[in-house]
Every structure is written in C-alpha cells, then in structure tokens.
C-alpha positions in Angstrom: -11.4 -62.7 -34.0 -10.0 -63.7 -30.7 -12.2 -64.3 -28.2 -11.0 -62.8 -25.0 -11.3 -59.6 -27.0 -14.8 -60.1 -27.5 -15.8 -60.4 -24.1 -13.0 -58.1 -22.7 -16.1 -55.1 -22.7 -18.2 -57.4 -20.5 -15.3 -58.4 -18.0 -14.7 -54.5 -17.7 -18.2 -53.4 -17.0 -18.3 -56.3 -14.5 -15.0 -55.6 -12.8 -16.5 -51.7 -12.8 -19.6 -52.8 -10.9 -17.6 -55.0 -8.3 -15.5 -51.8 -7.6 -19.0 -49.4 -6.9 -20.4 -52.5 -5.0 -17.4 -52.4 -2.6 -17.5 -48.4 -2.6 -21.3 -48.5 -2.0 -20.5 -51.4 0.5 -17.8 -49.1 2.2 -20.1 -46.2 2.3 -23.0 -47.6 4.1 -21.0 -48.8 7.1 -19.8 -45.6 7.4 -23.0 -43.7 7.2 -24.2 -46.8 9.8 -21.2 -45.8 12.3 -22.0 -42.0 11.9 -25.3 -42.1 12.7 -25.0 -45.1 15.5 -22.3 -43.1 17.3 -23.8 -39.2 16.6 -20.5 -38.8 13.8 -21.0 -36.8 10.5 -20.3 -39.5 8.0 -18.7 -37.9 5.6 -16.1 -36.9 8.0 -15.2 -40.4 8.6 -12.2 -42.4 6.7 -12.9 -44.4 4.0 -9.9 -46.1 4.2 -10.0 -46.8 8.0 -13.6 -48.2 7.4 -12.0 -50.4 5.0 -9.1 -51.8 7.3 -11.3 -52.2 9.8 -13.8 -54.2 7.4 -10.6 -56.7 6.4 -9.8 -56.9 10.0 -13.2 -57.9 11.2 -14.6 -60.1 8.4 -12.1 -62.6 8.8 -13.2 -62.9 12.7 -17.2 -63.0 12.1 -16.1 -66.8 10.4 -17.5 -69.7 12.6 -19.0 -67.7 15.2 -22.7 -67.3 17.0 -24.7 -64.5 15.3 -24.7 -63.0 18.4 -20.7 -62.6 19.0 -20.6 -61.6 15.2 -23.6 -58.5 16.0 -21.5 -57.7 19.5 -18.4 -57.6 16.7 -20.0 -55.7 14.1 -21.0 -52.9 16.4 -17.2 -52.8 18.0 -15.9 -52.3 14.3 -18.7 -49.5 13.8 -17.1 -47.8 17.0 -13.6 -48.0 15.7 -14.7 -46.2 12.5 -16.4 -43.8 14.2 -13.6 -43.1 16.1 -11.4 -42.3 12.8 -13.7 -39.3 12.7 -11.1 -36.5 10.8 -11.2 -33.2 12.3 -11.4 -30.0 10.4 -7.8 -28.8 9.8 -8.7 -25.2 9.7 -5.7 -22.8 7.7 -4.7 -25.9 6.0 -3.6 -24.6 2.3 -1.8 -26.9 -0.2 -0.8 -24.3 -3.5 -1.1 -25.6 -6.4 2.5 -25.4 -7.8 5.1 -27.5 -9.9 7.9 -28.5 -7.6 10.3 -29.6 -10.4 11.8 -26.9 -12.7 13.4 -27.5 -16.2 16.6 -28.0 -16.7 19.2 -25.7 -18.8 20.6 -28.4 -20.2 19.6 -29.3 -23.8 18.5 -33.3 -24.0 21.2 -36.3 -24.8 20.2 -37.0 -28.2 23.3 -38.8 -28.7 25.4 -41.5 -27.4 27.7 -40.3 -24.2 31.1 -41.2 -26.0 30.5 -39.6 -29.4 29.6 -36.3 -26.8 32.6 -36.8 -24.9 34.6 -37.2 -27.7 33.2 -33.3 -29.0 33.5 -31.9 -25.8 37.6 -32.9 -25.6 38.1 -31.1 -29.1 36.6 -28.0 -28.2 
C-alpha cells in the first residue's frame, strides 16, 4: 500500500479546515468593518475584504503596534467602503445560451468523409 494514499484523507480534511479558517478569517473582518463603520456586513465584498487583507498584511511587517492598529482600521474603512448596493430589477434567466447543432457528430476520420461526400 502506498503511503501518500494513506494519509491523502488526513491532508484533505486538513487542507478543508485551512480553507474555513481563511473563510471564517475573511468573515470576521468584515462583520468588524460593518459594524465599526454602521455597514450591513453581509452587503460587503468578500473578495474586496480579501484584496484588501493581501494588501495590508504585507505592510503591518516591522512596524510599531500602533502604526499597524492606525493601519488595520484604514483597511476596515476601505472594506466598508466596498459596501454593494442593492441592484433593484436586476433579473438574470436561467437559460442555455448554446443550442445543438443539426449536424450529426464526426465519428470518422475527415478524409474517409470527404472521400463519401465527392461520390455522392
């Protein structure tokens, strides 16, 4: 038995629970901007509150706690400000865009179809 395949379940799980940690980690600073800067969180972007998070976190290296709190609470205000409005009368059907084709499938090679085409 090989043994990457035996511990291939507990890599998964952990990769699993690194990917909710961020999530959860995500989620929190937003519900922290919403409620700092009087913002429904759920309205917020979760994938402006994670650009923000790589921009910042590489800044807060090396510096005085207090520069990296003044920091903190500019990124909170940039998230809040990716607050989405409503878009009211926005409908997206539900529809397949692509239609099929007439055309029966090549199910052999393009000569050998060629070739019948010419003697017909």
């Amino acid at each position: 038995m090989d043994i990457l395949s035996c511990q291939t379940p507990e890599i998964v799980r952990k990769e699993i629970y690194v990917y909710l940690l961020a999530y959860n980690l995500l989620r929190s600073i937003m519900y922290e901007a919403g409620i700092t800067f009087d913002r429904k969180p759920i309205r917020l972007s979760l994938q402006a509150t994670r650009q923000h998070l790589d921009n910042f976190s590489s800044k807060w290296v090396d510096k005085p706690r207090k520069r990296v709190k003044k920091m903190y609470k500019t990124m909170l205000k940039k998230i809040a400000d990716s607050y989405e409005k409503r878009r009211v009368g926005r409908v997206e059907p539900r529809v397949r865009k692509r239609r099929p084709k007439a055309y029966p499938l090549m199910q052999e090679p393009r000569a050998v179809l060629r070739a019948k085409m010419k003697s017909a």
